[in-house]
C-alpha positions in Angstrom: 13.6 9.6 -29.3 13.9 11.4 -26.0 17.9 10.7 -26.0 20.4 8.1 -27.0 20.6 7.2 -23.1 17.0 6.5 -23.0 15.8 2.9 -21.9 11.8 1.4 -21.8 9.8 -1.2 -20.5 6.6 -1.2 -22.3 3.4 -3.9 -21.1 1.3 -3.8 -24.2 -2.4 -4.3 -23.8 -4.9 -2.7 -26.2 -4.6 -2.9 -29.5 -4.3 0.9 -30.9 -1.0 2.4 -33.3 0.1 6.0 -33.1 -3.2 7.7 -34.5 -5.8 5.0 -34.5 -6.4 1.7 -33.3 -3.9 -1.3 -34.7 -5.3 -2.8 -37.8 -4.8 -6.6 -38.1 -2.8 -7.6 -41.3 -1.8 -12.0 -41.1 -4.5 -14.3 -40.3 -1.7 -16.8 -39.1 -1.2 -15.1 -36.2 -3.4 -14.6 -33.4 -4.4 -10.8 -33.0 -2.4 -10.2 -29.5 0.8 -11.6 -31.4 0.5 -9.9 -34.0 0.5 -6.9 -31.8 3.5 -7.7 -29.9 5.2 -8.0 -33.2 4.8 -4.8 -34.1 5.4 -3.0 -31.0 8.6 -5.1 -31.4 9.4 -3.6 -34.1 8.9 -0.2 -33.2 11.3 -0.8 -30.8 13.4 -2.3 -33.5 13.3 0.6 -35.6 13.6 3.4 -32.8 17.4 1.0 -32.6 16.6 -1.0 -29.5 18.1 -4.3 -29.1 14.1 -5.1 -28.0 14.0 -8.2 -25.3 10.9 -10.5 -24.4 9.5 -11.1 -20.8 6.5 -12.9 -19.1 5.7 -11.1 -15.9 4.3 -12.8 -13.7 1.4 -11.0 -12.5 -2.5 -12.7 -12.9 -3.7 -11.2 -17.2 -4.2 -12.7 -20.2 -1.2 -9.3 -21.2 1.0 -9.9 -19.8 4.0 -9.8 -22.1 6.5 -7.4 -22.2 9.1 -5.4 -24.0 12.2 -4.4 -22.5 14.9 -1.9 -24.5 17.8 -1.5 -22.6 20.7 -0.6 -25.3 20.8 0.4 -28.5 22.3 -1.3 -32.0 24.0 1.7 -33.4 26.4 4.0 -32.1 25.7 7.8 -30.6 27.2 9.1 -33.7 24.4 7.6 -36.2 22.1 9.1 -33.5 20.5 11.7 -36.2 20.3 9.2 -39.2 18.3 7.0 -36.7 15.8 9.4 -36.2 15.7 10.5 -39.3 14.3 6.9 -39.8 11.8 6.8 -37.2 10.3 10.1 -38.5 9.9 8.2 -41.9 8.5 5.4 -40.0 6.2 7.4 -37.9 4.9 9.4 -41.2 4.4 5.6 -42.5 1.8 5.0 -40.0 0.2 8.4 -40.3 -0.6 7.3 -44.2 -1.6 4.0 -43.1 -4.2 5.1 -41.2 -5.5 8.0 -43.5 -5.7 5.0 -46.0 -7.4 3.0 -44.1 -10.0 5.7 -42.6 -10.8 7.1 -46.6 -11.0 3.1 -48.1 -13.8 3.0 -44.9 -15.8 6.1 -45.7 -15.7 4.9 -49.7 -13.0 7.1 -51.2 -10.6 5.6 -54.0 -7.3 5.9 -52.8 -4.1 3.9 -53.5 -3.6 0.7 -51.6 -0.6 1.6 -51.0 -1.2 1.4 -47.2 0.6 -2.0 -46.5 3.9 -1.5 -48.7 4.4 1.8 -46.4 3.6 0.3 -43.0 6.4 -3.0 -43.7 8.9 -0.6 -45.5 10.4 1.8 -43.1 13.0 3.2 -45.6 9.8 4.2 -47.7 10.8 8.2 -48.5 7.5 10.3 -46.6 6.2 13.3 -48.6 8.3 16.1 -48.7 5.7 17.9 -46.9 5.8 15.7 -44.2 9.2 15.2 -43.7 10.9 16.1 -40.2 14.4 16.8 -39.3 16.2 15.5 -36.5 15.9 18.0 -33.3 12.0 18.9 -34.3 8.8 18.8 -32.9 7.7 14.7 -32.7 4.3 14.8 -34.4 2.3 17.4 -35.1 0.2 18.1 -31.9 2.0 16.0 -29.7 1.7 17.2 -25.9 4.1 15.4 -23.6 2.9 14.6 -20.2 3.9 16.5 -17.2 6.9 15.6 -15.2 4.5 15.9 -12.1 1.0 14.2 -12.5 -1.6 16.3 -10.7 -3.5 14.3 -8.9 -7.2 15.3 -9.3 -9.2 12.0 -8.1 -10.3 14.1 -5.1 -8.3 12.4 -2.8 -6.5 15.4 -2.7 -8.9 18.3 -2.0 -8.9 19.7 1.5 -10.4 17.3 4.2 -12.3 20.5 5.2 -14.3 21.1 2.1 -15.0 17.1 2.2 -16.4 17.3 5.4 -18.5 20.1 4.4 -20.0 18.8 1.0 -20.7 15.1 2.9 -22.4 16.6 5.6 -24.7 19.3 3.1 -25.6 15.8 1.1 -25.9 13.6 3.9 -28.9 16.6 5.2 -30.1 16.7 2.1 -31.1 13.4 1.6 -32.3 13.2 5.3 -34.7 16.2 5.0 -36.0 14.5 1.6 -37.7 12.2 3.9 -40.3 12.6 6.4 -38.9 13.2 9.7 -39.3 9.6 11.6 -38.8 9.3 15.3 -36.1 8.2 17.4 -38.4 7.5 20.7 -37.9 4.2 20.3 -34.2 3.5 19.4 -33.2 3.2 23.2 -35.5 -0.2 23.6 -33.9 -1.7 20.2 -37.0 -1.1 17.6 -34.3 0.7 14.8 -37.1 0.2 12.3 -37.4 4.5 13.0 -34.0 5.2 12.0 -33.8 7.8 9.3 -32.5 6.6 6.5 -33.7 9.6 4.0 -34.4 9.2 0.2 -32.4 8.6 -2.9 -31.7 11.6 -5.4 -29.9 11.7 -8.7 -26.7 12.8 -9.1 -28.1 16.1 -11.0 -30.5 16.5 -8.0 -28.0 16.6 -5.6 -25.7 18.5 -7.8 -28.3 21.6 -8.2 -28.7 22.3 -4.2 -24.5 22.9 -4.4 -23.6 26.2 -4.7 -21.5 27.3 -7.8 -18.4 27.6 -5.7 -18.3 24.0 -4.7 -19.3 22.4 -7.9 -16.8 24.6 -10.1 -13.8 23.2 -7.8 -15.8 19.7 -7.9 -15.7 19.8 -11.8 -11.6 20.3 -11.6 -11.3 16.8 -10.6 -11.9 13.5 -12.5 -15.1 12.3 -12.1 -16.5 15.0 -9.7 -19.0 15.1 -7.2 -19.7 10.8 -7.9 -15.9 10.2 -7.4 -16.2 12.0 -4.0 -19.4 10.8 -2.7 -17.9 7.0 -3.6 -14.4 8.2 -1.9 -17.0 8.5 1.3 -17.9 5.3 1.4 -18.9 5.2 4.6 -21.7 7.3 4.8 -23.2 6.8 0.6 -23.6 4.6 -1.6 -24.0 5.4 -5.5 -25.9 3.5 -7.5 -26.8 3.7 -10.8 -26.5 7.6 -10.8 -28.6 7.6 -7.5 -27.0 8.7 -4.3 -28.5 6.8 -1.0 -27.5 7.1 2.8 -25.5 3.4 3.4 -27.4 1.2 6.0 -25.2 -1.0 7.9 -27.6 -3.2 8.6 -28.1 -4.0 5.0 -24.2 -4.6 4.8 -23.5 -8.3 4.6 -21.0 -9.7 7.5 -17.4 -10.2 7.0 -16.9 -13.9 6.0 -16.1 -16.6 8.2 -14.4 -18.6 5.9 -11.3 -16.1 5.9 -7.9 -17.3 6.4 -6.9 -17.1 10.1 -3.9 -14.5 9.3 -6.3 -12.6 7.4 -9.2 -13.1 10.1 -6.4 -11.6 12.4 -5.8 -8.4 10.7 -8.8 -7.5 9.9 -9.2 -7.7 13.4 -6.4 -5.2 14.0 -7.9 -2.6 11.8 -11.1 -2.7 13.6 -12.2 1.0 14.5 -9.3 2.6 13.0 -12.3 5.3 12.0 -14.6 7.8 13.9 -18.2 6.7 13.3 -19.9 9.5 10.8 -23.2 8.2 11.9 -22.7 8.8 15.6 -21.3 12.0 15.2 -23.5 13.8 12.6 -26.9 11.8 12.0 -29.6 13.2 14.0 -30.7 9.2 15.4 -27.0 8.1 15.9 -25.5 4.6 14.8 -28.3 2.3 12.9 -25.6 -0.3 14.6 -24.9 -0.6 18.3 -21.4 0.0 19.2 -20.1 -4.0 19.4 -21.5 -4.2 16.1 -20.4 -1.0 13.7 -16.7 -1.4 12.3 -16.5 2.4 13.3 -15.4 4.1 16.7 -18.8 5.3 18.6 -16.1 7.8 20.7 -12.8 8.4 20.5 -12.0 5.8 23.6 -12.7 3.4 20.7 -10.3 4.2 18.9 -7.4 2.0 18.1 
């Protein structure tokens, strides 16, 4: 409905209509084709000549839509819509219907003859004219999606909340010493304790957690983000031990053997910088730079 110019590729997947999810209606058909059918027809209705792909990409959904021109002319462009509002409103009562025959209301089964006829005549009340709002409460996205996964909060303030979480779990523990790290016994090695997310969350101060709660997912997304130095488990937050980490396999292709390679120490080593015993790994081992000579 955007303009008569518009075209759309559309990759259906779950099963939902416009207010609700899709409610299956032939028992001939399996439920994903049944689906495709109808977001056919949408397409069909909103005057798309509508064309079928397979992409080939590894899902069970994997078929797609394509509308690319239209079947009327640009002078029939307010009679058209004029339909799809009908046909939208259509939908709307079907899944009223639908939602009072659940909850035990009598209502007239009426539901399928509106969702199949799209030249069915909406109540007055609901009728739209061409050039209107869409739907009632419909919120178009933004032109430019924010991105808010905290990938793009200020390294600075990353740093900063890593290395106040990274202490905090350290100074949970009992201090161990390092005495003996130089002769090889790295059973002393700090590794600190395990708090909740909550836990960790109250010894943040306001500031950080209100620009935290901005982004999706929060304070877990970021401390995953850092994968390096935590790893979050069932809403626990624990200091990562590299010598738990299993070894790259062997059994890799030799191209990918090869790159991985190449990508060695791309990385400064958190550990060596910030965690008061150093590396748990000696420097051949850790797939981070112990020193910026390291780097590649």
């Amino acid at each position: 409905r955007s303009s008569y110019s518009c075209c759309y590729f559309v990759l259906p997947c779950c099963f939902f209509d416009f207010h609700g999810k899709y409610s299956r209606r032939q028992s001939k058909k399996t439920q994903y084709r049944e689906y495709l059918d109808f977001i056919a027809k949408v397409g069909f209705v909103c005057g798309f000549h509508v064309e079928e792909d397979c992409l080939r990409i590894p899902s069970t959904k994997r078929v797609s839509f394509i509308g690319k021109s239209r079947t009327y002319p640009p002078s029939e462009h307010t009679l058209i819509d004029k339909q799809i509002t009908q046909f939208i409103n259509s939908r709307q009562t079907c899944a009223v219907a639908t939602c009072d025959r659940r909850v035990g209301f009598k209502h007239k089964d009426h539901c399928y003859g509106l969702c199949e006829e799209v030249g069915s005549e909406p109540p007055e009340d609901e009728t739209e004219t061409a050039g209107t709002i869409w739907m009632p409460g419909f919120q178009p996205r933004e032109k430019v999606e924010q991105i808010r996964n905290c990938a793009s909060l200020p390294r600075d303030f990353v740093d900063e909340v890593v290395l106040n979480v990274a202490n905090l779990l350290l100074n949970a523990a009992p201090q161990k010493s390092c005495s003996d790290m130089q002769g090889g016994n790295m059973n002393t090695w700090n590794q600190g304790e395990s708090l909740s997310l909550r836990e960790v969350a109250e010894h943040l101060n306001k500031e950080t957690l209100k620009k935290l709660k901005s982004e999706y997912g929060g304070l877990q997304t970021l401390l995953k983000n850092n994968h390096q130095v935590f790893e979050v488990l069932n809403g626990r937050v624990h200091i990562r031990d590299w010598r738990k980490e299993k070894p790259p396999s062997k059994t890799k292709p030799e191209v990918k053997r090869r790159l991985s390679a190449e990508a060695f120490k791309t990385r400064l080593c958190w550990f060596f910088i910030h965690h008061p015993d150093g590396c748990s790994l000696p420097s051949e081992a850790c797939p981070y730079a112990h020193g910026t000579e390291e780097l590649r």
